[in-house]
VOLUMBA-168754 format. One record per residue: x, y, z of N, C-alpha, C in turn. Coordinates in Angstrom, 1 decimal, always signed. Layout:
residues N
+--------+--------+--------+--------+--------+--------+--------+--------+--------+
:    n_x :    n_y :    n_z :   ca_x :   ca_y :   ca_z :    c_x :    c_y :    c_z :
+--------+--------+--------+--------+--------+--------+--------+--------+--------+
:      X :      Y :      Z :      X :      Y :      Z :      X :      Y :      Z :
...
+--------+--------+--------+--------+--------+--------+--------+--------+--------+
end
This chain:
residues 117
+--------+--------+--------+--------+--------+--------+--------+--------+--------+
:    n_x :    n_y :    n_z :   ca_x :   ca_y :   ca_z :    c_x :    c_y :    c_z :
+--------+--------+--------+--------+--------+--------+--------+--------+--------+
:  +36.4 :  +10.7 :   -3.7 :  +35.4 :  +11.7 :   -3.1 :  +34.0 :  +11.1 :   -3.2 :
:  +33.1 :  +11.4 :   -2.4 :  +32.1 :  +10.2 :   -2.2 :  +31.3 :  +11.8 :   -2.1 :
:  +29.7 :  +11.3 :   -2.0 :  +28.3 :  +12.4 :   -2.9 :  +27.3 :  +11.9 :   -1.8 :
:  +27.4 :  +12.7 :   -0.4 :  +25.5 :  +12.5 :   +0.0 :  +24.8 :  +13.7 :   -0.2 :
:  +23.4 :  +13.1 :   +0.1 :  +22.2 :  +14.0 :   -0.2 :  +21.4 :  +13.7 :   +1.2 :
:  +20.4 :  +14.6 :   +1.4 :  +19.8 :  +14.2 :   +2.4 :  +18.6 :  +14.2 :   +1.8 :
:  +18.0 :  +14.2 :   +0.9 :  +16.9 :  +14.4 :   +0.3 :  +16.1 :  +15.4 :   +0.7 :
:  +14.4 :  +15.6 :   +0.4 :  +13.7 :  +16.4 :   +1.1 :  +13.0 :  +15.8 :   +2.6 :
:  +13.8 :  +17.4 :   +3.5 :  +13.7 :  +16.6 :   +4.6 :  +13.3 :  +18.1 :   +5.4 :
:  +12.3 :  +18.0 :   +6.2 :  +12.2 :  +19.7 :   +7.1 :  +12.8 :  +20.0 :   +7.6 :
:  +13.2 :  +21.0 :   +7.8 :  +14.4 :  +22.1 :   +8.2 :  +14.8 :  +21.4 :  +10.2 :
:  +13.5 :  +21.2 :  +10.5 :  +13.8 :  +20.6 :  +12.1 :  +14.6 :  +19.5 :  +12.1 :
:  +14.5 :  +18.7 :  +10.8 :  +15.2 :  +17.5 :  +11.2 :  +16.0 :  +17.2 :  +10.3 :
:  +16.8 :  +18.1 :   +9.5 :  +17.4 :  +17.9 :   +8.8 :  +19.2 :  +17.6 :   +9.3 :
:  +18.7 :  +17.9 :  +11.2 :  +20.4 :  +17.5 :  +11.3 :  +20.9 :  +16.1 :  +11.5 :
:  +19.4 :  +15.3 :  +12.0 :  +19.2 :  +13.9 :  +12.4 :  +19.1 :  +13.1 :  +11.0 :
:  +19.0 :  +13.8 :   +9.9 :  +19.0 :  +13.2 :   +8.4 :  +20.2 :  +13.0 :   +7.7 :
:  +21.0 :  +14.5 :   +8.0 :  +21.9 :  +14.4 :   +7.6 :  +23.6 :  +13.5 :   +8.5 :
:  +22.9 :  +13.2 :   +9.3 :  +24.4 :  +12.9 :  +10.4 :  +24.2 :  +10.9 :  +10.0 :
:  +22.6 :  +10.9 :   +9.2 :  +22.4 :   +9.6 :   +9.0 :  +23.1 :   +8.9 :   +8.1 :
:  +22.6 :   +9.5 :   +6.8 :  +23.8 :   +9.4 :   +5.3 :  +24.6 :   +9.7 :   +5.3 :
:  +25.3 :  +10.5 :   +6.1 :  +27.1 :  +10.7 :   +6.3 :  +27.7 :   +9.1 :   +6.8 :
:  +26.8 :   +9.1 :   +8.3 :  +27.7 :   +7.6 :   +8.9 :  +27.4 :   +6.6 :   +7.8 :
:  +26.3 :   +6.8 :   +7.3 :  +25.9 :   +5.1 :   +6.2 :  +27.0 :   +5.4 :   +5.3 :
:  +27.4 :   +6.3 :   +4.8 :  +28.4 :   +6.5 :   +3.8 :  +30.1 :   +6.3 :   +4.5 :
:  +30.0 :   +6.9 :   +5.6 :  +31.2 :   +6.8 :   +5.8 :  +31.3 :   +4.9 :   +6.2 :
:  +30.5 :   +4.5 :   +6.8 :  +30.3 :   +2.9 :   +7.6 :  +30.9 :   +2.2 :   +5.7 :
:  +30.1 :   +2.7 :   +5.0 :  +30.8 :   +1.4 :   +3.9 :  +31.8 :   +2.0 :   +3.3 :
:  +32.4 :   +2.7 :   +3.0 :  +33.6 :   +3.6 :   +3.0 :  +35.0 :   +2.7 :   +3.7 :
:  +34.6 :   +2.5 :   +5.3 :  +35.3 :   +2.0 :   +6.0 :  +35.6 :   +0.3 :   +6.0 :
:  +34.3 :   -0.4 :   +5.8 :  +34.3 :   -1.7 :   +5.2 :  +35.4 :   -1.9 :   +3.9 :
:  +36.0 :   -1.3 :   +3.4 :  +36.7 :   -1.5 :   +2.0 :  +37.8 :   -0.7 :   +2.5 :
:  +38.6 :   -0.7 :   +4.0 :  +39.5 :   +0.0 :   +4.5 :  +39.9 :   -0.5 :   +5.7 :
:  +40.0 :   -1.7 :   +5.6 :  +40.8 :   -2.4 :   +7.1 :  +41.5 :   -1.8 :   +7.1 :
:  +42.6 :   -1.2 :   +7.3 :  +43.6 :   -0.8 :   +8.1 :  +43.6 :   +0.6 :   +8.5 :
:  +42.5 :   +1.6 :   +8.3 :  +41.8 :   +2.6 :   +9.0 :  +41.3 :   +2.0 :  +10.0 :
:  +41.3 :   +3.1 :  +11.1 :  +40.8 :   +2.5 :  +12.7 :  +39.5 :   +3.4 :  +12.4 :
:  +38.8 :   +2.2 :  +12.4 :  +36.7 :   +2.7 :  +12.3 :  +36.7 :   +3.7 :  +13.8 :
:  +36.7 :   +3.2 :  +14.6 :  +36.3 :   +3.8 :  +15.3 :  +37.0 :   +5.5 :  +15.5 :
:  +37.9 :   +5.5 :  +15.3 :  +38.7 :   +7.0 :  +15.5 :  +38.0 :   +7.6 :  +14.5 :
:  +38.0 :   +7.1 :  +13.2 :  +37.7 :   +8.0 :  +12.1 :  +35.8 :   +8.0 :  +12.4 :
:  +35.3 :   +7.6 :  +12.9 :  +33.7 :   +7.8 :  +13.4 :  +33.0 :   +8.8 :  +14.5 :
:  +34.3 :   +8.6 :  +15.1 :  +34.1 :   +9.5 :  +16.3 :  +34.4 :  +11.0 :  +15.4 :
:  +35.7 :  +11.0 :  +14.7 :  +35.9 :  +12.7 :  +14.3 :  +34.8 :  +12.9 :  +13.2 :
:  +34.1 :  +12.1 :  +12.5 :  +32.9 :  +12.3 :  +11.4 :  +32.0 :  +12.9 :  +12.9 :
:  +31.9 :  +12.0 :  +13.4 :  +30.6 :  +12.6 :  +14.5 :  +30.6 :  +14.1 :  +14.7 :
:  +32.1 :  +14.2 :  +15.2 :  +32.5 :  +15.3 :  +15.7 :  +32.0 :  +16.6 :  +14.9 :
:  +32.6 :  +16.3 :  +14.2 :  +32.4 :  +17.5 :  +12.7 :  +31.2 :  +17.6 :  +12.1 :
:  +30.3 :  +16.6 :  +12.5 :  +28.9 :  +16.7 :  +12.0 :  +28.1 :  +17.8 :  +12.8 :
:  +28.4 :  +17.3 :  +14.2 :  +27.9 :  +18.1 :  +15.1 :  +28.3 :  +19.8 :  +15.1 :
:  +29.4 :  +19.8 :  +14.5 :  +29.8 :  +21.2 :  +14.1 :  +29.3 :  +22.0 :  +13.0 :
:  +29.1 :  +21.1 :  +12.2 :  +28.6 :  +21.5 :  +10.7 :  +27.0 :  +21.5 :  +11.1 :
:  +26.2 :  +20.9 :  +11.7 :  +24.7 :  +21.3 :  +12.2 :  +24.6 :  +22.0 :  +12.7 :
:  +25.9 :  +22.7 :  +13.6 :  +25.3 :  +23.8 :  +14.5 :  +25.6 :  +25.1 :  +13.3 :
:  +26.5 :  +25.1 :  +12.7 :  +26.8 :  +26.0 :  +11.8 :  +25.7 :  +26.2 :  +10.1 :
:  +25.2 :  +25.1 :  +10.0 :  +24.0 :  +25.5 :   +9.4 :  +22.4 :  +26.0 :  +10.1 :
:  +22.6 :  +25.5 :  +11.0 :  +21.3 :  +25.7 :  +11.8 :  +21.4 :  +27.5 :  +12.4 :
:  +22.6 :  +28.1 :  +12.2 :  +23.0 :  +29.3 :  +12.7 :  +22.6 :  +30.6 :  +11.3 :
:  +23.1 :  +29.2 :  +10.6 :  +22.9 :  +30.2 :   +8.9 :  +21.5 :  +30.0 :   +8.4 :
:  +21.0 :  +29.1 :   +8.6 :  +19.4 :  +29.1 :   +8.2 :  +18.5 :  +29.4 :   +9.0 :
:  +18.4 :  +29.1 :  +10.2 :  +17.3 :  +30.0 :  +11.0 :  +17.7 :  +31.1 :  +12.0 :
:  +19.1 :  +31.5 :  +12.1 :  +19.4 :  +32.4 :  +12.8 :  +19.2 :  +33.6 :  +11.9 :
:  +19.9 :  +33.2 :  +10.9 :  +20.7 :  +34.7 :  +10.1 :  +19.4 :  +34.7 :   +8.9 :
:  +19.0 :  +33.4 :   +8.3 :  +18.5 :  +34.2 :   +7.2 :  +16.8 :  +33.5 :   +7.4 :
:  +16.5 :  +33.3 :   +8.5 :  +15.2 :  +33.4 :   +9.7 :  +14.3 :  +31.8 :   +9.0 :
:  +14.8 :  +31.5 :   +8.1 :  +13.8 :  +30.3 :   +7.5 :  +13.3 :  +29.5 :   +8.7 :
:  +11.9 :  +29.4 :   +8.4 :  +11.2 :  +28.4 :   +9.0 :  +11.8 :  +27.5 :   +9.4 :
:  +11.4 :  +26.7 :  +10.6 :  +11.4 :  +25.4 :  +10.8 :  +10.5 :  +24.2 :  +10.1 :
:   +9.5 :  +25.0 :   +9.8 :   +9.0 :  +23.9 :   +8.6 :   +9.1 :  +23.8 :   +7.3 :
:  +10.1 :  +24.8 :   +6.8 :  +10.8 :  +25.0 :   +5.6 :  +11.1 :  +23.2 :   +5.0 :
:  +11.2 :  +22.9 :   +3.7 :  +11.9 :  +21.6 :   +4.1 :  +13.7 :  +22.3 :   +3.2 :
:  +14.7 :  +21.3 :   +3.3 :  +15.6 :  +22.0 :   +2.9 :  +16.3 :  +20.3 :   +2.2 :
:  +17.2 :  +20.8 :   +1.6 :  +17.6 :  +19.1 :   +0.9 :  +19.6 :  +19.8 :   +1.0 :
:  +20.0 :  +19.0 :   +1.9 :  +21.7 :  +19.5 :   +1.7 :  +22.3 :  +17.9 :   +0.8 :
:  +23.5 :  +18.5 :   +0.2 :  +24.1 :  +17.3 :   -0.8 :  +26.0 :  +18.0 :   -0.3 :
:  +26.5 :  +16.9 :   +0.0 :  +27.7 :  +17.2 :   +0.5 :  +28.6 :  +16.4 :   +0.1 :
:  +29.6 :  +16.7 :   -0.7 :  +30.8 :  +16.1 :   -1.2 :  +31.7 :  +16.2 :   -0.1 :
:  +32.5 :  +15.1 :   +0.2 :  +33.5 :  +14.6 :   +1.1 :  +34.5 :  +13.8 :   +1.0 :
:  +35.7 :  +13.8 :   +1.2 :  +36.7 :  +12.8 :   +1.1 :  +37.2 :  +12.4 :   +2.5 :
:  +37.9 :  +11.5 :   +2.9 :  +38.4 :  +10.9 :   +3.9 :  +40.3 :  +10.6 :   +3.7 :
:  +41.0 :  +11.8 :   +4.6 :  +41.9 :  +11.4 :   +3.9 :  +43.0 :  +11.5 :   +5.1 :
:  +43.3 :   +9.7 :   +5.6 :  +44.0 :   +9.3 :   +6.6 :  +42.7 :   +9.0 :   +7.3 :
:  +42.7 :   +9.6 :   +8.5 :  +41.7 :   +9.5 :   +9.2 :  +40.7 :  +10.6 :   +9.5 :
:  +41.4 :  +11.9 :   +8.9 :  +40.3 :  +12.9 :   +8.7 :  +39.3 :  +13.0 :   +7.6 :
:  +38.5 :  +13.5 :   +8.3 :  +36.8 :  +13.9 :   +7.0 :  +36.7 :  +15.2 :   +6.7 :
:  +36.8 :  +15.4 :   +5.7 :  +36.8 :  +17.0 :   +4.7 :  +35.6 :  +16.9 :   +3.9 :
:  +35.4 :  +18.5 :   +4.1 :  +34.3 :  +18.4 :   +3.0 :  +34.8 :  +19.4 :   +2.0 :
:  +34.3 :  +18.9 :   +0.3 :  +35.1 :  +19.8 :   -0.7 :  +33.9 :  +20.5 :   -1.3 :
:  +32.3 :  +20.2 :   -0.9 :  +31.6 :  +20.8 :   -1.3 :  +30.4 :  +20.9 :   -1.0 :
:  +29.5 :  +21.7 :   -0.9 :  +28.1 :  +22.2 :   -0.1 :  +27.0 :  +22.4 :   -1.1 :
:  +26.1 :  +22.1 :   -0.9 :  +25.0 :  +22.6 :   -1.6 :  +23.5 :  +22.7 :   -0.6 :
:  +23.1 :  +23.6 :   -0.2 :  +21.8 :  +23.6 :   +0.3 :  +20.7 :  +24.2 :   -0.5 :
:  +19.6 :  +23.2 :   -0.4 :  +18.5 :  +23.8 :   -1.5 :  +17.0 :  +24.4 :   -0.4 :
:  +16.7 :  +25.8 :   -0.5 :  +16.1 :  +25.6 :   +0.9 :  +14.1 :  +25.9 :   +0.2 :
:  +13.4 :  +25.2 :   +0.4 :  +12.5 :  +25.5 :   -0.3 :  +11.4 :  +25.6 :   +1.2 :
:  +10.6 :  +26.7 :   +0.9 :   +9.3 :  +27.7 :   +1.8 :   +7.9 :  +27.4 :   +1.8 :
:   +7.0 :  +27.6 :   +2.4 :   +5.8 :  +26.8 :   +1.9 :   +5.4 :  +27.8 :   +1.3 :
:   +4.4 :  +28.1 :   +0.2 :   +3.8 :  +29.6 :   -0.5 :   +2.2 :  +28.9 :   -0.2 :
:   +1.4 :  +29.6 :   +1.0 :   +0.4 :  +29.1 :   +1.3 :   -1.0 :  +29.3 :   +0.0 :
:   -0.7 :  +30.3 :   -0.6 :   -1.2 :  +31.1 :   -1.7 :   -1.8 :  +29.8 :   -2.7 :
:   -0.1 :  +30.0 :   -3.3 :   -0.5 :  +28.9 :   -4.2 :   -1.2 :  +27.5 :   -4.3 :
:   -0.5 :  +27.0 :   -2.8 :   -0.8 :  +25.7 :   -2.3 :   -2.1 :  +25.7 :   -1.8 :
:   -3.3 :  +26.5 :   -1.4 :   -4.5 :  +26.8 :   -1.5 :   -5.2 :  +27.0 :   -2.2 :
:   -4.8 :  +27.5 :   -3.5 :   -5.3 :  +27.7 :   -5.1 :   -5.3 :  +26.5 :   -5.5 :
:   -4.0 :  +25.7 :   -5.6 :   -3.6 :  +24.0 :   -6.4 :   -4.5 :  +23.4 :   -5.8 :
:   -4.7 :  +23.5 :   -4.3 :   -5.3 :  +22.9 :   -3.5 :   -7.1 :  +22.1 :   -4.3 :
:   -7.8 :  +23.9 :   -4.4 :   -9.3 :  +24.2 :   -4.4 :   -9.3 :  +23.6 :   -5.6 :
:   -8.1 :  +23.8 :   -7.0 :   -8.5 :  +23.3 :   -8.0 :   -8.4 :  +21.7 :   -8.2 :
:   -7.5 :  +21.6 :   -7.7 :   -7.4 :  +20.1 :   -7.8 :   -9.0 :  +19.6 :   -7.2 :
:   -9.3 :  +19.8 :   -5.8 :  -10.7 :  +19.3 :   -5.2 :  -11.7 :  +19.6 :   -6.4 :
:  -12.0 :  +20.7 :   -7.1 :  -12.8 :  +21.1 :   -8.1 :  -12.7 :  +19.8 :   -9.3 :
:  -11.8 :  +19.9 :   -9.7 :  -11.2 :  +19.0 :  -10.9 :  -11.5 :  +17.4 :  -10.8 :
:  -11.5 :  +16.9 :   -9.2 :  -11.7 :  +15.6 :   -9.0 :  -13.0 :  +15.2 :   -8.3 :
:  -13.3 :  +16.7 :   -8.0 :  -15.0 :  +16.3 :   -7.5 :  -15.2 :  +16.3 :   -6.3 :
:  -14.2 :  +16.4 :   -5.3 :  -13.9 :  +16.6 :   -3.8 :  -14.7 :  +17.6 :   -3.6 :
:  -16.3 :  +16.8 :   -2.4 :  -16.6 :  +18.1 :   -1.8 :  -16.0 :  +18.5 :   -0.3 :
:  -15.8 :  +19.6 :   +0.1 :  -15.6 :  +19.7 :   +1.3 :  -16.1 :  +20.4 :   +2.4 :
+--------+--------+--------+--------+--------+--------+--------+--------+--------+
end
């Protein structure tokens, strides 16, 4: 079973992040498996990525309305087994901007270091 992350990445582009570390993972995966046919098993990773974007992208800004500039960090456990790609486990971390605080940390920090503005 193999472990990606997509790190922190905003919510707009987190499908183009995540479809990145899957193939890098699955690409050396496949190096250490000559007798898997790369290309079949790349095309159905594709395939299923594209499904699993649309189906997150449905749950995070459809249904539970998060920003697009949210940033969000997904980590996905998967195995490869034959030529199919499974996933055995999900994690999405979705974090919001709080303009509040981030304008308070903001003013103090400029205060603190002498920043005029």
């Amino acid at each position: 079973m193999s472990t990606v992350k997509t790190g922190p990445v905003r919510l707009s582009g987190y499908a183009i992040k995540l479809r990145r570390v899957v193939n890098a993972s699955v690409s050396s995966y496949l190096r250490s498996k000559p007798e898997v046919s790369k290309k079949d098993v790349q095309r159905k990773v594709n395939e299923f990525l594209t499904n699993l974007n649309k189906i997150i992208y449905e749950v995070l800004v459809e249904k539970y309305m998060a920003p697009k500039d949210a940033i969000v960090n997904i980590e996905l456990e998967y195995e490869i087994a034959d030529t199919e790609f499974k996933i055995r486990n999900l994690r999405v971390d979705l974090y919001e901007l709080n303009t509040s605080i981030s304008d308070e940390a903001t003013a103090e920090l400029k205060k603190v270091l002498g920043i005029q503005t």
